[in-house]
Z-matrix of the N, CA and C atoms (Angstrom, degrees):
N
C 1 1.457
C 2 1.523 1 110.54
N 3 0.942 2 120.77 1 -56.40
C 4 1.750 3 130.80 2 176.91
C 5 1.543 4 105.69 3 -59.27
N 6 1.539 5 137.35 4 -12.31
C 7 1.461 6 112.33 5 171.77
C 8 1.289 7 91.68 6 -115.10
N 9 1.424 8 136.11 7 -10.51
C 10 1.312 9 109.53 8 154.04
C 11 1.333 10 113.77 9 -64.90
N 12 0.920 11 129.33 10 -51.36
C 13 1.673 12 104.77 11 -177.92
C 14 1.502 13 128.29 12 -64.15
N 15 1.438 14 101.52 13 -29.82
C 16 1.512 15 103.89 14 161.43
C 17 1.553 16 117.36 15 -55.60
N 18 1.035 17 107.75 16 -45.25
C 19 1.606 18 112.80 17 175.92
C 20 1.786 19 101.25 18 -51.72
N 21 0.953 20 107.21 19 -54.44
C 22 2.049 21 108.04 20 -169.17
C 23 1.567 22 73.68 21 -85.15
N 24 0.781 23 161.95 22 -4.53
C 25 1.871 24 140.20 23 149.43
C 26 1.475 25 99.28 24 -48.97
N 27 1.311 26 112.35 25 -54.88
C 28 1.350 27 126.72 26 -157.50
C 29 1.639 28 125.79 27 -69.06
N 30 1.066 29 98.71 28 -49.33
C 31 1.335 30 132.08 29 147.37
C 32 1.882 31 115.77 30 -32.46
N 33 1.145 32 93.11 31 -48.57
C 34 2.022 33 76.39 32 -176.65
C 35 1.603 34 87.98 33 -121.00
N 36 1.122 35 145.61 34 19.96
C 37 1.426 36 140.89 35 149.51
C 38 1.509 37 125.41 36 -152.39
N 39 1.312 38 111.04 37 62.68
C 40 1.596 39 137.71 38 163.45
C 41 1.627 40 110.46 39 -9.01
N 42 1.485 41 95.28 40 -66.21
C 43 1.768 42 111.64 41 -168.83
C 44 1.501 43 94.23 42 -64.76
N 45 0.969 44 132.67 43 0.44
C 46 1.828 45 117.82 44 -162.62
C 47 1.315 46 94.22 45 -85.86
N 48 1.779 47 133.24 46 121.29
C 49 0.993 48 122.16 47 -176.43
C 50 1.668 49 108.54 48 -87.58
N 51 1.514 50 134.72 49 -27.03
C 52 0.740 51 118.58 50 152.16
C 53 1.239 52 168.76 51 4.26
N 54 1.353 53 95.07 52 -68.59
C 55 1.681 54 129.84 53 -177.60
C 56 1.665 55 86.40 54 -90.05
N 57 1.528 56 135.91 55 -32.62
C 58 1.587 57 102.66 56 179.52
C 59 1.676 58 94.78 57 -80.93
N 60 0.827 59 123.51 58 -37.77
C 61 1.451 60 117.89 59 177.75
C 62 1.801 61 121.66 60 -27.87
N 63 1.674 62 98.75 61 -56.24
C 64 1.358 63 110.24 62 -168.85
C 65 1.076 64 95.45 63 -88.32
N 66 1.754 65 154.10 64 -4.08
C 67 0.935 66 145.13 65 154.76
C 68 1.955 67 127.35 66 -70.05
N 69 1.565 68 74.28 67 -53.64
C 70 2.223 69 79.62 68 152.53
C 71 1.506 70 98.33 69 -49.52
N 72 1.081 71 102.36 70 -77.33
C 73 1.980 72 89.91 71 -164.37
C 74 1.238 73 121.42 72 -43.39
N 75 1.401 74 128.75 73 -17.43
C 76 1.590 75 130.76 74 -143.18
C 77 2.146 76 73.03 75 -100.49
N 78 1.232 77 113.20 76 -46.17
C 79 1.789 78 127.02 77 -159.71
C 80 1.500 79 90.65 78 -78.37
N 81 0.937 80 130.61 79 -59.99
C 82 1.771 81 117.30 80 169.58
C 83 1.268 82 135.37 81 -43.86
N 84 1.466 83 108.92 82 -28.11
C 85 1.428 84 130.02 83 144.44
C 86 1.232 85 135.17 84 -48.06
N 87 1.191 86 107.87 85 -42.55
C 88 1.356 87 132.24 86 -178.93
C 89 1.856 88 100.45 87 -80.97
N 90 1.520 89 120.73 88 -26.76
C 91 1.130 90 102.72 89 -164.17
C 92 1.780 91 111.13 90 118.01
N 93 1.196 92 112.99 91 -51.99
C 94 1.491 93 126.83 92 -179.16
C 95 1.534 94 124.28 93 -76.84
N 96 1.538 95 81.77 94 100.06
C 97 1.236 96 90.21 95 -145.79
C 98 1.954 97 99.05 96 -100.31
N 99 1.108 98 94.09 97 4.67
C 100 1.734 99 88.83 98 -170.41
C 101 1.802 100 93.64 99 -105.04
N 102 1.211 101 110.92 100 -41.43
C 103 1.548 102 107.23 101 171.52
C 104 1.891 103 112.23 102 -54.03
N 105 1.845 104 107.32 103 -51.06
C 106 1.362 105 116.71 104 174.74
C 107 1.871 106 111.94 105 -32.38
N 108 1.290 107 97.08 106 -39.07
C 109 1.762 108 111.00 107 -153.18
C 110 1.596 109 93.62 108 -93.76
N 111 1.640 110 129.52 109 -33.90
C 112 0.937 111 115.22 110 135.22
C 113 1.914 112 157.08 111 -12.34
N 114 1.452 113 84.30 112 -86.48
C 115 1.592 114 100.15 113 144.16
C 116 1.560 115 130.92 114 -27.69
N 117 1.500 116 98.84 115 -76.21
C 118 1.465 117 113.65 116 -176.55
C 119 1.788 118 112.15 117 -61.42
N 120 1.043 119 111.53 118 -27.05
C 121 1.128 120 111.23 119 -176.18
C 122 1.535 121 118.09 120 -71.33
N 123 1.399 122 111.36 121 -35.57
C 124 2.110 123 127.77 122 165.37
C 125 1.013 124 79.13 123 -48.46
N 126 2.280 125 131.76 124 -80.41
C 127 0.977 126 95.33 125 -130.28
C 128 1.568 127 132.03 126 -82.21
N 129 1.440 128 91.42 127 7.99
C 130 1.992 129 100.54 128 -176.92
C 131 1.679 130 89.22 129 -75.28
N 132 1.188 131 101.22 130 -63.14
C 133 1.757 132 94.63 131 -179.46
C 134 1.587 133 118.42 132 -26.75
N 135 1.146 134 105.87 133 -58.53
C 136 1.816 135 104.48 134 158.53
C 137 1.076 136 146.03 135 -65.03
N 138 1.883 137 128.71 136 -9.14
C 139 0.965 138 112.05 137 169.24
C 140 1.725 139 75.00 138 -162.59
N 141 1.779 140 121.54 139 92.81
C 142 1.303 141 112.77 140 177.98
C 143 1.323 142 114.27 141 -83.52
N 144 0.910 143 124.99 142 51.53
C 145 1.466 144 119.81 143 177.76
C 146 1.572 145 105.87 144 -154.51
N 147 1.293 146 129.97 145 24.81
C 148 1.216 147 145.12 146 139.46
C 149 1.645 148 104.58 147 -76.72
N 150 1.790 149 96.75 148 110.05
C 151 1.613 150 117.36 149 162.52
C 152 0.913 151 124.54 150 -60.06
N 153 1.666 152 110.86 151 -20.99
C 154 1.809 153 112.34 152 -162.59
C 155 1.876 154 93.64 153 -81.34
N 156 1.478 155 102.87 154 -33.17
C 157 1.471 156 126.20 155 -143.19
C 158 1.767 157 85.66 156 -70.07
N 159 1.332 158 111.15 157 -24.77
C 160 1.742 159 116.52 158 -154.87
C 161 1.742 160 90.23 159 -104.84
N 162 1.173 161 140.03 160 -49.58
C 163 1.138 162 141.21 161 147.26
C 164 1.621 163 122.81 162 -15.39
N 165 1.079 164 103.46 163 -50.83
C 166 1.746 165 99.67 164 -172.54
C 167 1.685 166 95.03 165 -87.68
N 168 1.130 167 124.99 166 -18.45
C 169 1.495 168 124.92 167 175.64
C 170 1.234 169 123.92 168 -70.03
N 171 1.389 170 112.44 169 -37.18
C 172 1.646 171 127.46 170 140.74
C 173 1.116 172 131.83 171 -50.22
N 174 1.280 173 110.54 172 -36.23
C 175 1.420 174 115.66 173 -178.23
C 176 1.663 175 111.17 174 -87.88
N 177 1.673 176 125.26 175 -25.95
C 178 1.455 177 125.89 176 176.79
C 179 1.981 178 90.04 177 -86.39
N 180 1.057 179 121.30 178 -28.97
C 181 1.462 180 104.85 179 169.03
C 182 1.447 181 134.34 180 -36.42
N 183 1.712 182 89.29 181 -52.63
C 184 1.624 183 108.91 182 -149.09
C 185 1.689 184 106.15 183 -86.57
């Protein structure tokens, strides 16, 4: 339920780095971890200087 809506998050606000953020997390959860790393990776592209954003990228790395 939560990455479908993240997904229609996504869907009408692309640039929101956020929502790829909480979607990496929601997909790392899940296990999916190459889509997660996906995700996370827009949202550093969008706002690289979010620590949290560089944190979970480490963390779907490791």
């Amino acid at each position: 339920a939560a990455e479908n809506w993240l997904r229609h998050a996504e869907d009408v606000d692309p640039g929101n780095a956020k929502i790829h953020f909480l979607l990496a997390k929601t997909l790392l959860a899940k296990d999916e971890h190459e889509l997660a790393r996906e995700e996370i990776e827009i949202a550093i592209r969008l706002q690289p200087n979010q620590i949290e954003f560089q944190q979970l990228k480490q963390k779907i790395e490791n």
